[in-house]
PyMOL Python script that loads the backbone (N, CA, C, O; Angstrom):
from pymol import cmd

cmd.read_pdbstr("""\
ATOM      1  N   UNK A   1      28.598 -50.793-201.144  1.00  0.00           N
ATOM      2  CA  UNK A   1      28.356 -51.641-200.001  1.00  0.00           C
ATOM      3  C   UNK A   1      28.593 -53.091-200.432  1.00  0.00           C
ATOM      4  O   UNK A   1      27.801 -53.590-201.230  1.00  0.00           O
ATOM      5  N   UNK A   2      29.747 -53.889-199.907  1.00  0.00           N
ATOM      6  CA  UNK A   2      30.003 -54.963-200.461  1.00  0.00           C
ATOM      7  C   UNK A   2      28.927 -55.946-199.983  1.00  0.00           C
ATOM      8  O   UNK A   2      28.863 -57.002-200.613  1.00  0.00           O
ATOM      9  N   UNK A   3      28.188 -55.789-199.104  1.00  0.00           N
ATOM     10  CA  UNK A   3      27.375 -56.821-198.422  1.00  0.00           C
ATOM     11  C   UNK A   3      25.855 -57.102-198.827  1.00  0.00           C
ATOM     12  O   UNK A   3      25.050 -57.891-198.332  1.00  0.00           O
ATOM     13  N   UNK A   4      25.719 -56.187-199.900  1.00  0.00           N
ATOM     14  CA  UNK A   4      24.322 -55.738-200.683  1.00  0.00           C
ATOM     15  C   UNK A   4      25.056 -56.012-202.214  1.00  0.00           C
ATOM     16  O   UNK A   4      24.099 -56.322-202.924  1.00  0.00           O
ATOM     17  N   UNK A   5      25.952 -56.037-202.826  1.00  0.00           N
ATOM     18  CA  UNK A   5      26.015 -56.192-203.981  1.00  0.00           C
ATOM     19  C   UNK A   5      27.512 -56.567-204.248  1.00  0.00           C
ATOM     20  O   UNK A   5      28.363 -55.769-203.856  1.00  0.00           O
ATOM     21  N   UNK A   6      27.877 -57.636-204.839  1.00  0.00           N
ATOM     22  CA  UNK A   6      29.406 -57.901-205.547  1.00  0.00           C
ATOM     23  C   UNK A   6      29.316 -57.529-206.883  1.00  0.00           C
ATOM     24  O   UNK A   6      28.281 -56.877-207.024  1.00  0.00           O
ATOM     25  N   UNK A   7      29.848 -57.629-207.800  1.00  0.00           N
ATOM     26  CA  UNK A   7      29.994 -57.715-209.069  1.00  0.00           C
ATOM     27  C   UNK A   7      30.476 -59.297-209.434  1.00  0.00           C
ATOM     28  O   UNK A   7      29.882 -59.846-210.362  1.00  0.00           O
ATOM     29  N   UNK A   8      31.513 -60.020-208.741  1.00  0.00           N
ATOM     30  CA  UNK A   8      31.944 -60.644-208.726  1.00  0.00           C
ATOM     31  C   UNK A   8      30.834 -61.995-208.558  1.00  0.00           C
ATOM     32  O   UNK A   8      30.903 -63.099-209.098  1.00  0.00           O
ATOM     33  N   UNK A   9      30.121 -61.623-207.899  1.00  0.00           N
ATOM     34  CA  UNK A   9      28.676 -62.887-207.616  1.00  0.00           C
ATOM     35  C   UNK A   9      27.877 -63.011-208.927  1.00  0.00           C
ATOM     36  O   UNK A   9      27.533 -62.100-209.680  1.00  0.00           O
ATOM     37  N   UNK A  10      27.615 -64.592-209.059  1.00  0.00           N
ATOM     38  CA  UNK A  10      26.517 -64.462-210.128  1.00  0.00           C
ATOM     39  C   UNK A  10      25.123 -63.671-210.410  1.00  0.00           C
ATOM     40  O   UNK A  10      24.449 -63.382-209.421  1.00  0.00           O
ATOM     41  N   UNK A  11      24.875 -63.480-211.085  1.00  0.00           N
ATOM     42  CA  UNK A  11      23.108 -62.810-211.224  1.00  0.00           C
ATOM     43  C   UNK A  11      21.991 -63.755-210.527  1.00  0.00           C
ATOM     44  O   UNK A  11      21.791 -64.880-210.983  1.00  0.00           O
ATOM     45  N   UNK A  12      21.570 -63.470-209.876  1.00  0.00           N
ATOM     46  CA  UNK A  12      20.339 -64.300-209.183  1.00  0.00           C
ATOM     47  C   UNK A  12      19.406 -64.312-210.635  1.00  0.00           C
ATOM     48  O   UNK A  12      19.192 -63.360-211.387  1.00  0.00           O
ATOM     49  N   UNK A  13      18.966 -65.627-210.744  1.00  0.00           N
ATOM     50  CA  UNK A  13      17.971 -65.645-211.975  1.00  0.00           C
ATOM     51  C   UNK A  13      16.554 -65.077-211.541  1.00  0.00           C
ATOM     52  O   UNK A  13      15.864 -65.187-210.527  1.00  0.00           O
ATOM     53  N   UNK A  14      16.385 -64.207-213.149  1.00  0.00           N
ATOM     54  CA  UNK A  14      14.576 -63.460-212.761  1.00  0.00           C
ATOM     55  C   UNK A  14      13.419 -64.744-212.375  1.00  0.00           C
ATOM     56  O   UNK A  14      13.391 -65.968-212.500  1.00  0.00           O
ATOM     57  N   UNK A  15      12.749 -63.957-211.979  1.00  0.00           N
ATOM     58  CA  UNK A  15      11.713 -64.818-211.223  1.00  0.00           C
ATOM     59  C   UNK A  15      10.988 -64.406-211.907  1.00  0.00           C
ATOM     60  O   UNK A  15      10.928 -63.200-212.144  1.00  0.00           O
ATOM     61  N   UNK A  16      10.038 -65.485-212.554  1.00  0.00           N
ATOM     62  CA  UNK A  16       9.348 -65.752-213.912  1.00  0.00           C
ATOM     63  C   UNK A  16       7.502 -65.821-212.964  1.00  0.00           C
ATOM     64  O   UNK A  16       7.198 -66.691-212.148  1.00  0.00           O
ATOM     65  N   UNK A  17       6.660 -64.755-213.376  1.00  0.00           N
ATOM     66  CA  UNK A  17       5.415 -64.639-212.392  1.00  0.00           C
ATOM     67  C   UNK A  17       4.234 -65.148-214.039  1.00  0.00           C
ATOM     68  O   UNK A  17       3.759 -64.457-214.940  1.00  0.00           O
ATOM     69  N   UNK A  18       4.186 -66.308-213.803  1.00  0.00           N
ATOM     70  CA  UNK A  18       2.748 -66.623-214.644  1.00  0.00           C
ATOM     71  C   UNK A  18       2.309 -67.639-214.244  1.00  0.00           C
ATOM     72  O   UNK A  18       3.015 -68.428-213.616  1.00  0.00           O
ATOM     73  N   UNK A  19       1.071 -67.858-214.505  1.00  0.00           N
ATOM     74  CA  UNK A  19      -0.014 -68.721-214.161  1.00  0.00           C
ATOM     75  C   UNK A  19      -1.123 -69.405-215.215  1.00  0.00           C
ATOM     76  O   UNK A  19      -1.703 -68.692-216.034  1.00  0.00           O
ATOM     77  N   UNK A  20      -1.313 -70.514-215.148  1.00  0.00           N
ATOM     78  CA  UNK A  20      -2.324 -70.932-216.352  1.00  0.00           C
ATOM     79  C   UNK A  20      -3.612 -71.242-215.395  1.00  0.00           C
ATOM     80  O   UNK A  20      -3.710 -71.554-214.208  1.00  0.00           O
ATOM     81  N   UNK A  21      -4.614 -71.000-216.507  1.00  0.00           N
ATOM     82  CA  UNK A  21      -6.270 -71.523-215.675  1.00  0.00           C
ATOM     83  C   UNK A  21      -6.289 -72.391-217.156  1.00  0.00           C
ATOM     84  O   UNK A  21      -5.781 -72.501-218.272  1.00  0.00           O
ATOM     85  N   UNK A  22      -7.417 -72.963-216.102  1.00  0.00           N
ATOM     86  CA  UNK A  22      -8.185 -74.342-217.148  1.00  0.00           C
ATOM     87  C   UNK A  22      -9.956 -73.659-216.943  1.00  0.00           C
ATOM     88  O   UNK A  22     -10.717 -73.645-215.975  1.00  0.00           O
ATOM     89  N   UNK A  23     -10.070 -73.204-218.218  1.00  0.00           N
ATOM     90  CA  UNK A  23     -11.798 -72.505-218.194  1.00  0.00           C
ATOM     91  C   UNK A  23     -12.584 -74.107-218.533  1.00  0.00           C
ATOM     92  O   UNK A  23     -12.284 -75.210-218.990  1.00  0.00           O
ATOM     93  N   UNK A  24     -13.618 -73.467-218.038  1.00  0.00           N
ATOM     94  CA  UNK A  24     -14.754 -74.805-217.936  1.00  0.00           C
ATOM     95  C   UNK A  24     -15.071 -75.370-219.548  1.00  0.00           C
ATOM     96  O   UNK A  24     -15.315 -76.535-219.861  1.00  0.00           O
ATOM     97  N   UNK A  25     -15.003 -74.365-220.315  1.00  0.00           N
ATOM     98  CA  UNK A  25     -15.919 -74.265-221.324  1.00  0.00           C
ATOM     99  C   UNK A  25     -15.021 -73.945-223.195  1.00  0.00           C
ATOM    100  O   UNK A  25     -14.092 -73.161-223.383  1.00  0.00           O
ATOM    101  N   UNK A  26     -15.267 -74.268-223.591  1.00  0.00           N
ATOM    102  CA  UNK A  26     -14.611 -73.141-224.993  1.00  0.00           C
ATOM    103  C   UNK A  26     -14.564 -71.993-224.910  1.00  0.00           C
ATOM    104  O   UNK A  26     -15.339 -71.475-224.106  1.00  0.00           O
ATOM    105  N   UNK A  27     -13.753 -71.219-225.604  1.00  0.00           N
ATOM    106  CA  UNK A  27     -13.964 -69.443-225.634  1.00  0.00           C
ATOM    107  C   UNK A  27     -13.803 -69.236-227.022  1.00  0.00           C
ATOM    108  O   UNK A  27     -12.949 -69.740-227.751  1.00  0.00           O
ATOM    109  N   UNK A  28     -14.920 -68.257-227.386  1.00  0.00           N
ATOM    110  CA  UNK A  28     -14.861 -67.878-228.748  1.00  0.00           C
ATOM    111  C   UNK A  28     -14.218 -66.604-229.339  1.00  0.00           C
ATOM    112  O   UNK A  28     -13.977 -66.336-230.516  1.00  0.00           O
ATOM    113  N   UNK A  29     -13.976 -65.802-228.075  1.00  0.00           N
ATOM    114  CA  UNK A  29     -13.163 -64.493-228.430  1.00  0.00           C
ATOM    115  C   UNK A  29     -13.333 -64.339-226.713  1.00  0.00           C
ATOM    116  O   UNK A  29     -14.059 -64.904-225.894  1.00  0.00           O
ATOM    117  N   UNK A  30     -11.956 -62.949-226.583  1.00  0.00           N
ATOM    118  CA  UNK A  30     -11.317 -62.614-225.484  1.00  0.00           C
ATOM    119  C   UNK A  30     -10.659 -61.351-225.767  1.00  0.00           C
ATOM    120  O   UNK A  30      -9.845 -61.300-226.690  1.00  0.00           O
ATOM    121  N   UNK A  31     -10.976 -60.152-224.947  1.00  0.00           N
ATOM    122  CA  UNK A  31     -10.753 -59.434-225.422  1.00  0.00           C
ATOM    123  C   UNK A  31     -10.422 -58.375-223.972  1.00  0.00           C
ATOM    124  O   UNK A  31     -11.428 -58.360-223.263  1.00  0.00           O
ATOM    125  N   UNK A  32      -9.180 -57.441-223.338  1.00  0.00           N
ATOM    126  CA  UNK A  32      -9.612 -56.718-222.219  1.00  0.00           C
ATOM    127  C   UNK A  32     -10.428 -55.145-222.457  1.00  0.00           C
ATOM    128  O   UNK A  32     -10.597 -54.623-223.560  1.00  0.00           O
ATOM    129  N   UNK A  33     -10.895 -54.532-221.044  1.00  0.00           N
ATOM    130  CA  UNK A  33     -11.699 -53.894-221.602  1.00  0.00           C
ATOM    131  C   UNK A  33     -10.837 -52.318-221.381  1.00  0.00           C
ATOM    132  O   UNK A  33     -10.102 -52.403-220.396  1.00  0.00           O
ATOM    133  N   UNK A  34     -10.779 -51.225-221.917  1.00  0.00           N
ATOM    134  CA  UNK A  34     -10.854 -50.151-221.964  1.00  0.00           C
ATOM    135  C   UNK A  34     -11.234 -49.148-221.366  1.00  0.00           C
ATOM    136  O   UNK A  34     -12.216 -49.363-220.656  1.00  0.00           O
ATOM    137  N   UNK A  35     -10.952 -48.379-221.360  1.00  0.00           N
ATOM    138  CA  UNK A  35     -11.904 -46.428-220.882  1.00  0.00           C
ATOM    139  C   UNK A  35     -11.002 -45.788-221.520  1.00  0.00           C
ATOM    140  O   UNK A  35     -10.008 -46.054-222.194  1.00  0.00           O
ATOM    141  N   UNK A  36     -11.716 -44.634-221.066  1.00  0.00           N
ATOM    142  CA  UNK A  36     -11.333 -43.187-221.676  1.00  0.00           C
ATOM    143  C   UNK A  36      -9.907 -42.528-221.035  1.00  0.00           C
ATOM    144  O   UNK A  36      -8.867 -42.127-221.557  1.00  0.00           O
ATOM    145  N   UNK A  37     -10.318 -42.606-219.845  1.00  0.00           N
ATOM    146  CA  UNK A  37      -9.193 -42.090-219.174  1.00  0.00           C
ATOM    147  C   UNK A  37      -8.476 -43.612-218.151  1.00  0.00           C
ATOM    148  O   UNK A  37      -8.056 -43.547-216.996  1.00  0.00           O
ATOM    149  N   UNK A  38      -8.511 -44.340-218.667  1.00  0.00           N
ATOM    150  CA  UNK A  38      -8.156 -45.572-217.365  1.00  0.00           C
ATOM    151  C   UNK A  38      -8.389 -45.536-215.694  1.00  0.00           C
ATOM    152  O   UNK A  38      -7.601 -46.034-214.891  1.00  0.00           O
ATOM    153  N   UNK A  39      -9.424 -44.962-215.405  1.00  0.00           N
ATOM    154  CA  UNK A  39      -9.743 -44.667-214.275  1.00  0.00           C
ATOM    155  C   UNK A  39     -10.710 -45.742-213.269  1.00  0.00           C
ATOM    156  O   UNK A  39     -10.636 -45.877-212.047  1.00  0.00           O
ATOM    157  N   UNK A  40     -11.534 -46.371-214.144  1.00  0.00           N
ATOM    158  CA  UNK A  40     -12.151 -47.919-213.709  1.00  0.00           C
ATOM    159  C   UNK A  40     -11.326 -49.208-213.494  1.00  0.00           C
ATOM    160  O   UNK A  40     -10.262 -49.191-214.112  1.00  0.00           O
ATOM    161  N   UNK A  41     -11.473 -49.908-213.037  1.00  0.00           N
ATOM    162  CA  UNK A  41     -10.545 -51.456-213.086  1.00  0.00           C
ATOM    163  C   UNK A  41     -10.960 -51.928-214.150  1.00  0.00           C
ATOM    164  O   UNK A  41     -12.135 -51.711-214.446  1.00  0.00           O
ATOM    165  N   UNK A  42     -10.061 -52.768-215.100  1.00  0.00           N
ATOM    166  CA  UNK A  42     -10.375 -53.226-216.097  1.00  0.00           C
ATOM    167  C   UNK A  42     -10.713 -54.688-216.355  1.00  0.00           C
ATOM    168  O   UNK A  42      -9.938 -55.420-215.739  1.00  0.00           O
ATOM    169  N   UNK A  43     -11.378 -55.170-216.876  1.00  0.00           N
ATOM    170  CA  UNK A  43     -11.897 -56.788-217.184  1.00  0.00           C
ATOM    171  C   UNK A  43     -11.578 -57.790-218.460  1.00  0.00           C
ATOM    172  O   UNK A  43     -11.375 -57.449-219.625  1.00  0.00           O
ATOM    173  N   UNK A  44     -11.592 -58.929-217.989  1.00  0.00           N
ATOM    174  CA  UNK A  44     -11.397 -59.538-219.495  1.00  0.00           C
ATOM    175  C   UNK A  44     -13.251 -59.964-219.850  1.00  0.00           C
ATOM    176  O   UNK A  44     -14.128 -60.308-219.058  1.00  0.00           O
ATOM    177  N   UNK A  45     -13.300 -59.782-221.149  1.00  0.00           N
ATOM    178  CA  UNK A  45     -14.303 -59.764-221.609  1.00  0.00           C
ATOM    179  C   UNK A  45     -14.226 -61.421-222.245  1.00  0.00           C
ATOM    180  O   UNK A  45     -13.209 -61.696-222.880  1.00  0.00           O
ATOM    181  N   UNK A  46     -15.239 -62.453-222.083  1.00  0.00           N
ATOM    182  CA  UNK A  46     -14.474 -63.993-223.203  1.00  0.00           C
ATOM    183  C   UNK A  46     -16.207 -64.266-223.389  1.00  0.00           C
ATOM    184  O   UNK A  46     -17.093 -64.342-222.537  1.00  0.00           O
ATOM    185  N   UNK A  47     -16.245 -64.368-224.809  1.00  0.00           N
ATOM    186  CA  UNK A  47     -17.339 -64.527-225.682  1.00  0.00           C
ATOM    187  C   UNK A  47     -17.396 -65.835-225.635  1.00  0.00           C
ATOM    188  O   UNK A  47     -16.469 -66.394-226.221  1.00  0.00           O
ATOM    189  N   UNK A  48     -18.493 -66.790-224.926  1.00  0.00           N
ATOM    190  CA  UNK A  48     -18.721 -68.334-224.995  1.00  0.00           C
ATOM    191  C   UNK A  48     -19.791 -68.492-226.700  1.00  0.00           C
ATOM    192  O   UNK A  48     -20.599 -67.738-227.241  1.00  0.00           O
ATOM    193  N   UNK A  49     -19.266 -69.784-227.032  1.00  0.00           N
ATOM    194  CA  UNK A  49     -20.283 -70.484-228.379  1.00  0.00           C
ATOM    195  C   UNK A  49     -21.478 -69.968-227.950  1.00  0.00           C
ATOM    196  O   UNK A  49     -21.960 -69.288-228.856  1.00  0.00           O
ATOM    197  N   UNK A  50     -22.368 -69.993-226.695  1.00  0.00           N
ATOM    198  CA  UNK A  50     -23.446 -69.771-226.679  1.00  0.00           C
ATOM    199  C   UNK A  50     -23.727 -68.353-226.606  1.00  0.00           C
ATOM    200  O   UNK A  50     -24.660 -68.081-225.850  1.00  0.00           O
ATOM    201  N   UNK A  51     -23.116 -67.279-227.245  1.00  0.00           N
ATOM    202  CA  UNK A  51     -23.689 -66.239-227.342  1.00  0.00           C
ATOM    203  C   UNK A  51     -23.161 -65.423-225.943  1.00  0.00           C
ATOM    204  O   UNK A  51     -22.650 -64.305-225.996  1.00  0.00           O
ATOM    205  N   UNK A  52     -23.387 -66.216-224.627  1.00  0.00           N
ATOM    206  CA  UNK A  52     -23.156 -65.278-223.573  1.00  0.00           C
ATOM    207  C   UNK A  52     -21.650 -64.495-223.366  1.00  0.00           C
ATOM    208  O   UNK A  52     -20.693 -65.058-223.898  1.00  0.00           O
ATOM    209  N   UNK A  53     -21.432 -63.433-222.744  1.00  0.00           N
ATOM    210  CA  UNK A  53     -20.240 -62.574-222.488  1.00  0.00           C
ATOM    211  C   UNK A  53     -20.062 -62.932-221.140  1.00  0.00           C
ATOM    212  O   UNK A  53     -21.134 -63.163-220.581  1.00  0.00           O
ATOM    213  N   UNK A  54     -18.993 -63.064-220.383  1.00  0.00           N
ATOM    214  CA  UNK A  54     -18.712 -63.312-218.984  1.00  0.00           C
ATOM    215  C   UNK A  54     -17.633 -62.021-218.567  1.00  0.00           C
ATOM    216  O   UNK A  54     -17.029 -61.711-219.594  1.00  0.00           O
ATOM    217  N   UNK A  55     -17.399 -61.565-217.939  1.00  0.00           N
ATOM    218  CA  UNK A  55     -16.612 -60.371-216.948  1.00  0.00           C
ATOM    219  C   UNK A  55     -16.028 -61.049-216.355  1.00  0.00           C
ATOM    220  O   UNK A  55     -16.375 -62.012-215.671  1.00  0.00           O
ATOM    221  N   UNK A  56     -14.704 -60.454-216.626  1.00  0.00           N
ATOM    222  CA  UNK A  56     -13.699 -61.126-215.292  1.00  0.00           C
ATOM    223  C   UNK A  56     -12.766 -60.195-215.002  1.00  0.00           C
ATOM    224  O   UNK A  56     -12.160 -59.820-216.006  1.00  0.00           O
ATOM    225  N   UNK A  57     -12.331 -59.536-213.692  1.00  0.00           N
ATOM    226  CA  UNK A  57     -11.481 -59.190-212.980  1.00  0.00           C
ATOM    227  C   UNK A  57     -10.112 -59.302-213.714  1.00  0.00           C
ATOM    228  O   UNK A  57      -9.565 -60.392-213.882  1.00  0.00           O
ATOM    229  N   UNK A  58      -9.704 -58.388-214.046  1.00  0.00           N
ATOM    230  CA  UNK A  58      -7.819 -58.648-214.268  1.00  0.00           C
ATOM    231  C   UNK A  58      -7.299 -59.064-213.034  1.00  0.00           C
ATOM    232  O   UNK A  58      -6.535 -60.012-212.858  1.00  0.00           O
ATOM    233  N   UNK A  59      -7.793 -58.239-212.118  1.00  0.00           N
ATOM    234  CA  UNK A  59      -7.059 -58.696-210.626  1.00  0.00           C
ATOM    235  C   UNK A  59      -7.189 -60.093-210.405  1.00  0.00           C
ATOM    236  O   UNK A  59      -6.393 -60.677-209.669  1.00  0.00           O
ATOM    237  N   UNK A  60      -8.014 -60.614-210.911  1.00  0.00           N
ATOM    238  CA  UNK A  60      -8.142 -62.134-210.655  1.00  0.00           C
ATOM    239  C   UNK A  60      -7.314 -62.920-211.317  1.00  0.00           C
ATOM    240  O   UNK A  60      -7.104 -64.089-210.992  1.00  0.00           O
ATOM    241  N   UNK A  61      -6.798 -62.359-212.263  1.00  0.00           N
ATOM    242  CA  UNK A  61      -5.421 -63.249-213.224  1.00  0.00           C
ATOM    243  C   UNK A  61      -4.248 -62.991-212.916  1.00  0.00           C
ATOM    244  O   UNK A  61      -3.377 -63.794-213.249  1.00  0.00           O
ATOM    245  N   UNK A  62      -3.844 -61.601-212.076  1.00  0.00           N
ATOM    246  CA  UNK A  62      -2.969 -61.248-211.651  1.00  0.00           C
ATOM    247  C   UNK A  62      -1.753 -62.396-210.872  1.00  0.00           C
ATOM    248  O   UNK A  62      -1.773 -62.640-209.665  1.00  0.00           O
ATOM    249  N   UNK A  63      -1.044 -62.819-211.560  1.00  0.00           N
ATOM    250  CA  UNK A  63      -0.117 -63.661-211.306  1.00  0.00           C
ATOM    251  C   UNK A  63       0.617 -63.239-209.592  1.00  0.00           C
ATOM    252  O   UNK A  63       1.189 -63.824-208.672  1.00  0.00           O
ATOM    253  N   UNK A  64       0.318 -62.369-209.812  1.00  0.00           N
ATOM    254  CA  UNK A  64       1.064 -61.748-208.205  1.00  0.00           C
ATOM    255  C   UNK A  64      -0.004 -62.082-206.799  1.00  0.00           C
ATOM    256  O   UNK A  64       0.236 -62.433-205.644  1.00  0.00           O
ATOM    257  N   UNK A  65      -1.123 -61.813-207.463  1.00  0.00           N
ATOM    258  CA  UNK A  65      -1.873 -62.284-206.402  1.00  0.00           C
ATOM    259  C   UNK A  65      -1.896 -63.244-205.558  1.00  0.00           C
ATOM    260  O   UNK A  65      -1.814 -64.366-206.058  1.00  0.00           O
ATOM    261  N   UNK A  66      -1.997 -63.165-204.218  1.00  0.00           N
ATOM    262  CA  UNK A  66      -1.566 -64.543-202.873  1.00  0.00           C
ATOM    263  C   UNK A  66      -2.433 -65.951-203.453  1.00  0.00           C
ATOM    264  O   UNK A  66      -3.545 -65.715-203.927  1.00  0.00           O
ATOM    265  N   UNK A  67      -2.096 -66.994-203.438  1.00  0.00           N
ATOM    266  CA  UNK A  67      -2.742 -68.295-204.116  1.00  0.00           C
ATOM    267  C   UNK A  67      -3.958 -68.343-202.672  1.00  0.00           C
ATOM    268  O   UNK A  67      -5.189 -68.336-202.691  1.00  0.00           O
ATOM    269  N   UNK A  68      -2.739 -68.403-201.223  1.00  0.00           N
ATOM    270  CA  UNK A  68      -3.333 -68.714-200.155  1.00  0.00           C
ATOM    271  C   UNK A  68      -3.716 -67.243-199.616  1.00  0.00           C
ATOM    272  O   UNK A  68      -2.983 -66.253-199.592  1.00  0.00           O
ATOM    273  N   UNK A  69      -5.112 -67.362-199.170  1.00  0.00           N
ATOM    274  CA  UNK A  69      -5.586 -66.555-198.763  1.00  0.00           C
ATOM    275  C   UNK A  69      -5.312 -66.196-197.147  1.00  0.00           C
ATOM    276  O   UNK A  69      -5.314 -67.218-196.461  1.00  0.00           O
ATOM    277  N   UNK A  70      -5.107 -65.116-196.490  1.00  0.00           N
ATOM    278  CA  UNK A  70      -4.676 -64.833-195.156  1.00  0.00           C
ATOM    279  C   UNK A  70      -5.930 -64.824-194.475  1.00  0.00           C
ATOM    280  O   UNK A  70      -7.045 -64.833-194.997  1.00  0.00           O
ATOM    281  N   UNK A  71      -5.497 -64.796-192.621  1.00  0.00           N
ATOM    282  CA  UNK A  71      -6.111 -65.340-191.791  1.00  0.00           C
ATOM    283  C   UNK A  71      -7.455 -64.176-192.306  1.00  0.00           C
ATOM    284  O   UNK A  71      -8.557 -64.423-192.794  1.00  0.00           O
ATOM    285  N   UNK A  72      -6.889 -63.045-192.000  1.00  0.00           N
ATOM    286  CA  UNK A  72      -7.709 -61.679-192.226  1.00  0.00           C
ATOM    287  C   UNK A  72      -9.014 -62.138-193.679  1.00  0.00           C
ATOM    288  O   UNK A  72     -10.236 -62.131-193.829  1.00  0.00           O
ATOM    289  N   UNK A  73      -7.987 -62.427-194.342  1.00  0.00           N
ATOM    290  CA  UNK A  73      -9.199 -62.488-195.716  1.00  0.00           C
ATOM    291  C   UNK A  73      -9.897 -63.194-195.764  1.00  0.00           C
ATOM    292  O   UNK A  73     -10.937 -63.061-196.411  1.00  0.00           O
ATOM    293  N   UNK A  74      -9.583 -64.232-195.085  1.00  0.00           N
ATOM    294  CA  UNK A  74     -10.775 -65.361-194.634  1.00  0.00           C
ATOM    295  C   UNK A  74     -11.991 -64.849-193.802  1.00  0.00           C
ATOM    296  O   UNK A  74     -13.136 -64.841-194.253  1.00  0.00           O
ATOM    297  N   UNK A  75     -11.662 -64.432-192.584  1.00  0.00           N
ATOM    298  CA  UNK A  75     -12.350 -64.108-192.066  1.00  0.00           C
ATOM    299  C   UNK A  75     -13.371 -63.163-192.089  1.00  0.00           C
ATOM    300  O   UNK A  75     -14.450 -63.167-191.498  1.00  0.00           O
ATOM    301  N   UNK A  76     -12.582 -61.856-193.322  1.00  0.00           N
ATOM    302  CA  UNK A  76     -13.781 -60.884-194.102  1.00  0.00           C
ATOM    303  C   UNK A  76     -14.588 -61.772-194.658  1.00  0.00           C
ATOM    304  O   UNK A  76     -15.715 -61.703-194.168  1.00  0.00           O
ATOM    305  N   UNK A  77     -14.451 -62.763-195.665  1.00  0.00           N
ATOM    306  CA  UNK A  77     -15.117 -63.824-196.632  1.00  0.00           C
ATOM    307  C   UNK A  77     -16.295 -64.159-195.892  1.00  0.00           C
ATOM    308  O   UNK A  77     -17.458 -63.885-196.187  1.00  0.00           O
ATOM    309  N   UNK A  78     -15.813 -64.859-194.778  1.00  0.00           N
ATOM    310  CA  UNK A  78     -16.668 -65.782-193.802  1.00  0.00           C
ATOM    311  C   UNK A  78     -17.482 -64.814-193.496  1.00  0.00           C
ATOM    312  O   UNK A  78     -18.610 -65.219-193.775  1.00  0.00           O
ATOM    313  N   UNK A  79     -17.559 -63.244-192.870  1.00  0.00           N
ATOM    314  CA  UNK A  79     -18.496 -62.101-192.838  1.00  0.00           C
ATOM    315  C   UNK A  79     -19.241 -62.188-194.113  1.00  0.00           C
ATOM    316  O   UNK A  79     -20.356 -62.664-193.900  1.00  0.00           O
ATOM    317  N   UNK A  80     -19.101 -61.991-194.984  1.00  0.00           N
ATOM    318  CA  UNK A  80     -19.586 -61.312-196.379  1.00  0.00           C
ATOM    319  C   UNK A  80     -20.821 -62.598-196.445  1.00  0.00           C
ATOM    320  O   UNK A  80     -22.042 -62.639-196.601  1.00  0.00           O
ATOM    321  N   UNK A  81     -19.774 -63.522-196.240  1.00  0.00           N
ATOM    322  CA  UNK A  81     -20.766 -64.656-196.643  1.00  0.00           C
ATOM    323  C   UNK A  81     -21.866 -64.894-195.800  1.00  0.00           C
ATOM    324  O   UNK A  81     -22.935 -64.953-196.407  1.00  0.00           O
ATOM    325  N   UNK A  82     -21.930 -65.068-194.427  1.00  0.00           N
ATOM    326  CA  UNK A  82     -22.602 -64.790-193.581  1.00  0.00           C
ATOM    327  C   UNK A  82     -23.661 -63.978-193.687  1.00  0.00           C
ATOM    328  O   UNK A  82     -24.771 -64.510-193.663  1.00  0.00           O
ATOM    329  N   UNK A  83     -23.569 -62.571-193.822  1.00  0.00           N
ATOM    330  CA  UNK A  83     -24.290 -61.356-194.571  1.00  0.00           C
ATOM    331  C   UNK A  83     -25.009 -61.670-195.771  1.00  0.00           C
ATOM    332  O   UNK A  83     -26.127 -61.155-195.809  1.00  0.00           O
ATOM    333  N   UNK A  84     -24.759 -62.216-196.547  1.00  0.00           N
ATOM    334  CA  UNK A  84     -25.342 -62.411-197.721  1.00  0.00           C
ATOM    335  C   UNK A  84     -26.556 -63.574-197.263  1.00  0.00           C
ATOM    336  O   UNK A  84     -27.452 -63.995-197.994  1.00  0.00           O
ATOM    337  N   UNK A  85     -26.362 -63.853-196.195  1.00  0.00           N
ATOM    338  CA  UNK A  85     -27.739 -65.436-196.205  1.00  0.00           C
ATOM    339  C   UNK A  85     -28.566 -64.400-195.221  1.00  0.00           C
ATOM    340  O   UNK A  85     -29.661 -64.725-194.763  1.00  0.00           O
TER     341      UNK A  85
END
""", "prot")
cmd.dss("prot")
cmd.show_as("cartoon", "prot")
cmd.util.cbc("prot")
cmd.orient("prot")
C-alpha cells in the first residue's frame, strides 16, 4: 500500500517517552518491588536518611501516563474527594 508506507520516505524519528521528577528530599536507596508470580502492581521502594521507606506506584512514573488529567478523571477525583470529608 503505497499510501501507508514508501521505502523511499525517510524514517520518522522514535519518539523518546521519559520523564524526570525532582523528590523533595535525599534518597538513600531505591529499589522496585517483586512477587512470586507478578500478579500484584509493583512499587518503587526509596529508603530516606531518616530511616523511613515510602511506596510509590510504578504507574505513577509511567512516562506514558496523561500529564493532563481528563474531564472524566477530574470529576471521579472531585467525588473521591468529596467522599473522603
Amino acid at each position: 500500500n503505497a499510501t501507508a508506507f514508501s521505502s523511499l520516505d525517510r524514517p520518522q524519528l522514535p519518539q523518546v517517552l521519559q520523564q524526570s521528577y525532582i523528590f523533595p528530599s535525599s534518597i538513600s536507596a531505591m529499589e522496585a518491588t517483586i512477587t512470586e508470580r507478578g500478579i500484584t502492581s509493583r512499587h518503587l521502594l526509596i529508603g530516606l536518611p531518616s530511616g523511613a521507606i515510602l511506596s510509590l506506584p510504578k504507574a505513577l512514573l509511567d512516562p506514558r501516563r496523561p500529564e493532563i488529567p481528563t474531564e472524566q478523571s477530574r470529576c471521579t477525583d472531585t467525588r473521591r474527594a468529596i467522599h473522603q470529608l
